[in-house]
TITOR-742840 format. One line per 10 residues: number of its first residue (from 1); their letters; for each residue x, y, z of C-alpha. Coordinates in pm, whole numbers. Layout:
N
NUM = A = X,Y,Z | ...
% end
This chain:
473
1 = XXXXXXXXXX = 8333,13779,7314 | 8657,13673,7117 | 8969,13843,7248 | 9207,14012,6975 | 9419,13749,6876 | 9577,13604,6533 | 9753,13265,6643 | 9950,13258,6259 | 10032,13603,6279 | 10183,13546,6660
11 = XXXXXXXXXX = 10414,13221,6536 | 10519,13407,6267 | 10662,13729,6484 | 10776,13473,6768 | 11035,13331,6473 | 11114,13658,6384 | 11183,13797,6756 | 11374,13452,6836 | 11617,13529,6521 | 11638,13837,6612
21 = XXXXXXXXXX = 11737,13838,6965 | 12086,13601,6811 | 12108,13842,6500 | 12429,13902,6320 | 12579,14263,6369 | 12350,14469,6149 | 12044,14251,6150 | 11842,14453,6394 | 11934,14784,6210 | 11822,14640,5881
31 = XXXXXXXXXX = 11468,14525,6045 | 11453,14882,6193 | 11498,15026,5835 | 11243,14765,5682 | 10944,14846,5934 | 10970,15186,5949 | 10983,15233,5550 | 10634,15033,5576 | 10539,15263,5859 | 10602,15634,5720
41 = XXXXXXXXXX = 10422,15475,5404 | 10106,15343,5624 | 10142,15695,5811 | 10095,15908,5492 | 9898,15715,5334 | 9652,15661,5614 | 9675,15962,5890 | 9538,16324,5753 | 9738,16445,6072 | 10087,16260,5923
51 = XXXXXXXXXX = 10010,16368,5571 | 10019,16731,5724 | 10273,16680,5959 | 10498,16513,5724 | 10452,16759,5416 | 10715,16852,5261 | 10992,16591,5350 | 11077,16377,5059 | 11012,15991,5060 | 11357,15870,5245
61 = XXXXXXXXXX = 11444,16130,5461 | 11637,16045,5775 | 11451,15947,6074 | 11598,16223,6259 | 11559,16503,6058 | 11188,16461,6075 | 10970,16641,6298 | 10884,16561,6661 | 10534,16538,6790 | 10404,16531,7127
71 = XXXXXXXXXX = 10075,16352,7311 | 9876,16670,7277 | 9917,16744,6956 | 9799,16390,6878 | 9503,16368,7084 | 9391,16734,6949 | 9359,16556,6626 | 9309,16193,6712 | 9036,16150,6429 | 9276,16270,6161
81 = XXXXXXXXXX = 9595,16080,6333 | 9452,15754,6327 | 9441,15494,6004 | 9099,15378,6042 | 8800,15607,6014 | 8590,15379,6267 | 8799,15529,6531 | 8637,15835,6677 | 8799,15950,7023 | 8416,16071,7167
91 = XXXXXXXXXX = 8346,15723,7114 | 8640,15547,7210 | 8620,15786,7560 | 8224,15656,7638 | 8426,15306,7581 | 8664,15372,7837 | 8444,15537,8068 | 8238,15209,8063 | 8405,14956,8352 | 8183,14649,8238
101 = XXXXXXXXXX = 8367,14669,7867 | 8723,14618,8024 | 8911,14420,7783 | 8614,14374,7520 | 8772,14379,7177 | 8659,14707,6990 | 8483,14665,6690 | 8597,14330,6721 | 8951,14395,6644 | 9069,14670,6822
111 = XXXXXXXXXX = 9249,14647,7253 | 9203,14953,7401 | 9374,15117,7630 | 9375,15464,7834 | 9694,15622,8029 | 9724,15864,8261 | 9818,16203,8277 | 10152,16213,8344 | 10215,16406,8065 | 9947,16654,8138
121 = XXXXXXXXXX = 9745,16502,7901 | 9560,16181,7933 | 9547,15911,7646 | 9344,15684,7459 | 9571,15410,7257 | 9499,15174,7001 | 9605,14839,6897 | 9530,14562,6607 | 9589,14177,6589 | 9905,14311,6463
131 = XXXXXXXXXX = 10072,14482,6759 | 9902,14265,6996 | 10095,13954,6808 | 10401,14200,6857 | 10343,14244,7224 | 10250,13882,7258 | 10595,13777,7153 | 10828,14012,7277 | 10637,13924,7664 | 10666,13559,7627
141 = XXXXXXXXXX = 10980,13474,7462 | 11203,13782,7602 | 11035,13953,7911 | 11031,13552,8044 | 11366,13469,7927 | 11576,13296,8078 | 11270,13053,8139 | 11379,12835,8461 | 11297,12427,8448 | 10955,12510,8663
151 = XXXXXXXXXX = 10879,12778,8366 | 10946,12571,8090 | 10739,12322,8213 | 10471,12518,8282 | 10488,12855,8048 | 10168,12956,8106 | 10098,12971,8485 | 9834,12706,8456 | 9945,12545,8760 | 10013,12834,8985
161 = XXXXXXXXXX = 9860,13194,9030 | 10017,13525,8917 | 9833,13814,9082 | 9855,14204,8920 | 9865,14450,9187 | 9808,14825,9039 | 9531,15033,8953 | 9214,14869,8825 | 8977,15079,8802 | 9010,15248,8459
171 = XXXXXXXXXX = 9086,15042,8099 | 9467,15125,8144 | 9711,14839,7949 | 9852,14611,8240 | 9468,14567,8359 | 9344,14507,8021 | 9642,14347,7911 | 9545,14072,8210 | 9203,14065,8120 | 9207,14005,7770
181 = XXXXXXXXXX = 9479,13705,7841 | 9208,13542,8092 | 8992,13593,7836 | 9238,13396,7596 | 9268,13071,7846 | 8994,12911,8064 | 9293,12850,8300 | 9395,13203,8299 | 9085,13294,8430 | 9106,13112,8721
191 = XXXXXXXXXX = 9523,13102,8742 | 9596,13526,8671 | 9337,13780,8925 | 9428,14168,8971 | 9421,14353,9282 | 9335,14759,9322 | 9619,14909,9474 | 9350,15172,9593 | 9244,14969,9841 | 9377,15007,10207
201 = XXXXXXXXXX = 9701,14813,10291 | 9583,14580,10521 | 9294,14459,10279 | 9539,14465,9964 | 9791,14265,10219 | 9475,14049,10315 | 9387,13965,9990 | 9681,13841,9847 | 9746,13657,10173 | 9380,13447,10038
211 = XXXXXXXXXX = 9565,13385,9701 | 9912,13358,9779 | 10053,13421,9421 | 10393,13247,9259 | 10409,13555,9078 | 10352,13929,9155 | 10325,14152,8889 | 10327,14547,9023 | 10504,14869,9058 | 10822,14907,9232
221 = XXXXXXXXXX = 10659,15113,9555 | 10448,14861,9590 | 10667,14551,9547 | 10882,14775,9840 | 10571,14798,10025 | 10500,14433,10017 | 10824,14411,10121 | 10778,14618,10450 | 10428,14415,10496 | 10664,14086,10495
231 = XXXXXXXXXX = 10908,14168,10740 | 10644,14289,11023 | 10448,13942,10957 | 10124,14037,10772 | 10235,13925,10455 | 10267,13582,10500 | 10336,13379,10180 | 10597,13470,9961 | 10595,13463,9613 | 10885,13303,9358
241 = XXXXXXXXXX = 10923,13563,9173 | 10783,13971,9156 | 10802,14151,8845 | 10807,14533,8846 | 10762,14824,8612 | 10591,15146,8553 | 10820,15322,8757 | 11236,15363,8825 | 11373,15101,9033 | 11660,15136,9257
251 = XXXXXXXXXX = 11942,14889,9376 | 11832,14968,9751 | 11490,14886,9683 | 11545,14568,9441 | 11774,14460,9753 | 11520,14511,10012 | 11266,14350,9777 | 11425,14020,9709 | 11607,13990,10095 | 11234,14061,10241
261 = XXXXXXXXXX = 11052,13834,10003 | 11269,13586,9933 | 11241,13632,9585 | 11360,13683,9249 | 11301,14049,9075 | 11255,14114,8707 | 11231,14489,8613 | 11138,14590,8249 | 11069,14904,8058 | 10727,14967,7927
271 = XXXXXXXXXX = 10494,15248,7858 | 10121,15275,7728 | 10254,15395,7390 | 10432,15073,7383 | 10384,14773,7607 | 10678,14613,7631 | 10985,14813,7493 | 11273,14652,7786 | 11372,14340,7948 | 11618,14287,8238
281 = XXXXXXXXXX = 11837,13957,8058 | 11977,13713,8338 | 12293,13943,8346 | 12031,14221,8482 | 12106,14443,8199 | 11787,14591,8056 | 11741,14525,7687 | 11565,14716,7482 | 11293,14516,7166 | 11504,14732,6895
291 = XXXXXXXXXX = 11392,14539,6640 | 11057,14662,6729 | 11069,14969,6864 | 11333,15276,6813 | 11431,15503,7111 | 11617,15822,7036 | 11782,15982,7359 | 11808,16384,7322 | 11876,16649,7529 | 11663,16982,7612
301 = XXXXXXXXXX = 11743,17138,7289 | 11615,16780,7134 | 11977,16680,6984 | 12099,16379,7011 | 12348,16276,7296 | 12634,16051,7285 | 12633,15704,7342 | 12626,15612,7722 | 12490,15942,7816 | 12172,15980,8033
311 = XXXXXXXXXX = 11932,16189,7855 | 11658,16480,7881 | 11409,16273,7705 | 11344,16027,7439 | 11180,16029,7120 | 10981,15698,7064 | 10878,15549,6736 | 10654,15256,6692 | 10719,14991,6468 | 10417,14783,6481
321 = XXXXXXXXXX = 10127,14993,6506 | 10029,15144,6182 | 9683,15188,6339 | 9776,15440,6562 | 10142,15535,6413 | 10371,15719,6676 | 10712,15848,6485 | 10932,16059,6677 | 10707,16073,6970 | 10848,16261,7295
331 = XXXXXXXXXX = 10804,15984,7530 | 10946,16214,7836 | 11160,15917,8006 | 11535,15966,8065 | 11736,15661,7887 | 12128,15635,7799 | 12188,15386,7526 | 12534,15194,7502 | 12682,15009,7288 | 12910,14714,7391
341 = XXXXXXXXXX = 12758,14363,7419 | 12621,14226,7677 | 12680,13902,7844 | 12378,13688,7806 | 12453,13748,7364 | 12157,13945,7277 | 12133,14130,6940 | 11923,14430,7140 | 12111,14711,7305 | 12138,14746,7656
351 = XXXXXXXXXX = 12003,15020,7788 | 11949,15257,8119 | 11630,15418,8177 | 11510,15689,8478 | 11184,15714,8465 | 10846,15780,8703 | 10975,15876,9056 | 10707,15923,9279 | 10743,15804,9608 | 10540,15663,9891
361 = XXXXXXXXXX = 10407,15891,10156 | 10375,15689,10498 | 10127,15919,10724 | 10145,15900,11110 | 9821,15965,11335 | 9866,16163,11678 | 9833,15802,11853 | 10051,15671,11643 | 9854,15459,11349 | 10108,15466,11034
371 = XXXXXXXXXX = 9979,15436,10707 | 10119,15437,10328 | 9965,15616,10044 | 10098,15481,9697 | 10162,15733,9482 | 10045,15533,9190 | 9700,15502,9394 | 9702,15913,9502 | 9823,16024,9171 | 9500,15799,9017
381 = XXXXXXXXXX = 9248,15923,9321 | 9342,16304,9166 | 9332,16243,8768 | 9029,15998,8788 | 8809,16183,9025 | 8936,16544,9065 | 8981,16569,8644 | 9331,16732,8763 | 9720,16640,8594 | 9901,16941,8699
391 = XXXXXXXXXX = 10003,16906,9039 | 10249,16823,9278 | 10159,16686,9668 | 10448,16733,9892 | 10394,16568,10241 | 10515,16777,10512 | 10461,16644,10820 | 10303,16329,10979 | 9950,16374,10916 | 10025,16700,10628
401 = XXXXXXXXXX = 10035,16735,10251 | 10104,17033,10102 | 9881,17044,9755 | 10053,17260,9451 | 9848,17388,9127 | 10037,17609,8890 | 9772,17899,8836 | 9607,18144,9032 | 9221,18176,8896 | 8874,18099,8927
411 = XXXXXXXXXX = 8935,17796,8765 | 9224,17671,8960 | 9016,17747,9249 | 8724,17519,9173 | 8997,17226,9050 | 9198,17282,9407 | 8835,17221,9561 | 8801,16920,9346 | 9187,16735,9492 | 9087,16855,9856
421 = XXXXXXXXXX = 8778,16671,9839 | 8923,16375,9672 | 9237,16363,9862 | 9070,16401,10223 | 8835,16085,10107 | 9106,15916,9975 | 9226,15891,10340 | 8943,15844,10529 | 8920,15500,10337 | 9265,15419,10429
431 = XXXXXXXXXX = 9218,15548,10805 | 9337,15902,10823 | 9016,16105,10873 | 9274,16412,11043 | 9534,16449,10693 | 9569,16848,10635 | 9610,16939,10334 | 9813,17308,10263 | 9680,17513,9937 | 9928,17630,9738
441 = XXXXXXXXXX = 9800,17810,9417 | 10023,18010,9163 | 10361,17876,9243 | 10580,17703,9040 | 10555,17294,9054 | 10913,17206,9155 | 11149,17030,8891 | 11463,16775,8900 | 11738,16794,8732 | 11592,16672,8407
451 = XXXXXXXXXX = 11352,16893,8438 | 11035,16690,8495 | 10861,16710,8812 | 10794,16454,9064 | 10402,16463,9136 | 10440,16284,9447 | 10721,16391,9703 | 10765,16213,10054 | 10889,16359,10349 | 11160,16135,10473
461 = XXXXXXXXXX = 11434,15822,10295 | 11226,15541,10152 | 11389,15222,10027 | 11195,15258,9680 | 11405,15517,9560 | 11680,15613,9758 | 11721,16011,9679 | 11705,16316,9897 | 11389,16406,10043 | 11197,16728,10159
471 = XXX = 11287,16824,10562 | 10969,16798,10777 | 10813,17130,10835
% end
């Protein structure tokens, strides 16, 4: 099985993303307006859904005065959105659905990838030698950068382990994204190993205590619960460096983090749409690949907001895939864009992004037995095996979770049956064979400010993300 991978293609983007990242003033904008000429062309030419979706606006028009689209609308159509008629969503779902083809190439040329529901809608994602070659660079030669003298003499981890912690169990991108490259390199096999975050803590804690990782790569609730693991004495190696993403991290937690594991932390910005869209610089400014990939902040009306302003949402258009084109995509993060240089003398703009803020939920037993429930792991447990994307768990009370589904029906009924049943085995594995869990059907799921809603609420201050919580009941 040969992994998806064009070695002339990949040095010829690295040059490109290494000029790019010194450009002159101008240079990235003139990229953007090459790539996504070749883009809207590929689009029409090669999606029914774009051709539709894209009638009536006259070759040139203005990024922003075309239409938005959304993951739903996408996924209704997938057979007519993407490029290449091979690609037929019931048979790219049996792909996913399969856990022994993890990584394999499709159709020999095709990663794929599945994301969660997050936006109420699970996807299926596509990518060629192209975007991979994209991805590829961008990772090594930005998302690395500033490379210390231990990195630069050994780039590749071949001498030390890096160990993904997150959810395994499904063909989502960081998982795959690992597996293909220890499918690339014989030492990356034995060098790069993932761990479930499903898992209980103290065998998650146990494992990596076997491998004892340079390099962690995870989430930011569970970098802060290695964190807590280190200072009570159960974690006992500590790593050189962790890298998060996936979620918002905070200043408290990125403290706690690197005081607890003695570490280094580098955040970036990525999504399933798009791997690797932001990298924290030396400076810790996050930088967004604009050369690459454009981000449009709007508000709730879908107008633009000013620079430096934190917005409703983002629009997202890809750059490199014309497999699977995404133009004007609502992404659903909240980003502010600015505009003054940074520091470190990158071309790309520095950016702010809020994004997934689920938080931990640490359960206490009558005698006293505390344990932590990731909310990337519960969130999974409820999508994967309950079929459900609508909901909202609010713990409230040592060993209680309140579980909230929007509607009121027969339907709602039998999915509410499915998260009970899911949730209560979810933690008996991790200890917890007493949890309650509280029905609530028919109510509104409670929203933020930005209007998204946190699926995962806690029940008292966490260092992972340092907002108000719920009282106890």
């Amino acid at each position: 099985m040969i992994p998806v991978f064009d070695p002339l293609r990949l040095a010829s983007v690295s040059l490109d993303v290494l000029a790019a990242g010194r450009d002159a003033p101008g240079g990235v904008a003139a990229r953007q307006r090459t790539r996504l000429a070749r883009l809207l062309e590929s689009a029409v030419h090669g999606s029914r859904f774009y051709r539709d979706h894209l009638a009536g606006f006259a070759s040139g028009t203005p990024l922003d005065d075309l239409p938005t689209v959304t993951r739903a609308a996408l996924m209704a159509r997938f057979d007519d959105w993407v490029t290449d008629p091979r690609l037929r969503l019931d048979e790219l779902k049996a792909f996913t659905a399969d856990p022994q083809r993890l990584g394999e190439p499709y159709f020999g040329r095709f990663v794929i990838w599945e994301s969660s529901g997050t936006s109420l809608q699970p996807g299926i994602f596509v990518q060629d030698a192209a975007c991979m070659a994209v991805y590829d660079a961008l990772e090594s030669l930005r998302r690395n950068a500033p490379l210390s003298l231990r990195r630069w003499s050994d780039p590749l981890y071949l001498n030390e382990g890096l160990a993904f912690v997150g959810t395994i169990g499904g063909h989502f991108a960081s998982h795959v994204s690992i597996e293909r490259l220890r499918q690339l390199n014989p030492w990356m096999r034995v060098n790069f190993r993932s761990f479930s975050i499903m898992q209980p803590v103290p065998d998650l804690v146990g494992a990596l205590n076997g491998y004892a990782p340079a390099v962690i790569a995870t989430y930011p609730t569970v970098a802060s619960l290695l964190a807590d693991e280190a200072e009570r004495g159960t974690l006992t190696f500590r790593p050189r460096e962790v890298w998060t993403g996936g979620e918002t991290l905070g200043l408290a937690a990125r403290r706690h983090i690197e005081r607890a594991l003695a570490c280094s932390v580098r955040n970036s910005f990525g999504a399933s749409e798009f791997l690797t869209m932001g990298w924290e610089c030396g400076h810790g400014r996050m930088h967004l690949n604009a050369d690459w990939v454009i981000l449009e902040p709007v508000d709730e009306h879908g107008c633009a907001v000013p620079l430096g302003h934190l917005s409703h949402s983002c629009l997202l258009t890809h750059l490199a895939n014309t497999v699977q084109p995404l133009i004007r995509y609502e992404l659903g993060d909240q980003i502010a864009v600015f505009d003054e240089p940074c520091a470190c003398g990158s071309a790309m703009p520095v950016i702010e992004v809020q994004g997934r803020r689920d938080e931990p939920l640490v359960l206490t037993a009558p005698g006293g037995k505390r344990t932590t429930l990731l909310p990337m792991a519960l969130t999974t447990v409820i999508e994967e095996q309950a079929g459900v994307y609508d909901f909202q768990i609010r713990q409230t009370g040592p060993l209680k979770l309140a579980l909230r589904l929007p509607g009121d029906d027969g339907e709602t009924r039998a999915a509410m049956d499915r998260c009970r049943g899911a949730i209560h085995a979810f933690a008996v594995a991790h200890g917890m064979p007493g949890l309650v869990v509280i029905e609530e059907m028919g109510m509104p799921l409670q929203r933020g400010r930005s209007g998204k809603v946190c699926r995962v609420l806690a029940a008292a201050v966490s260092s992972a993300s340092e907002g108000k919580r719920m009282p106890l009941a």
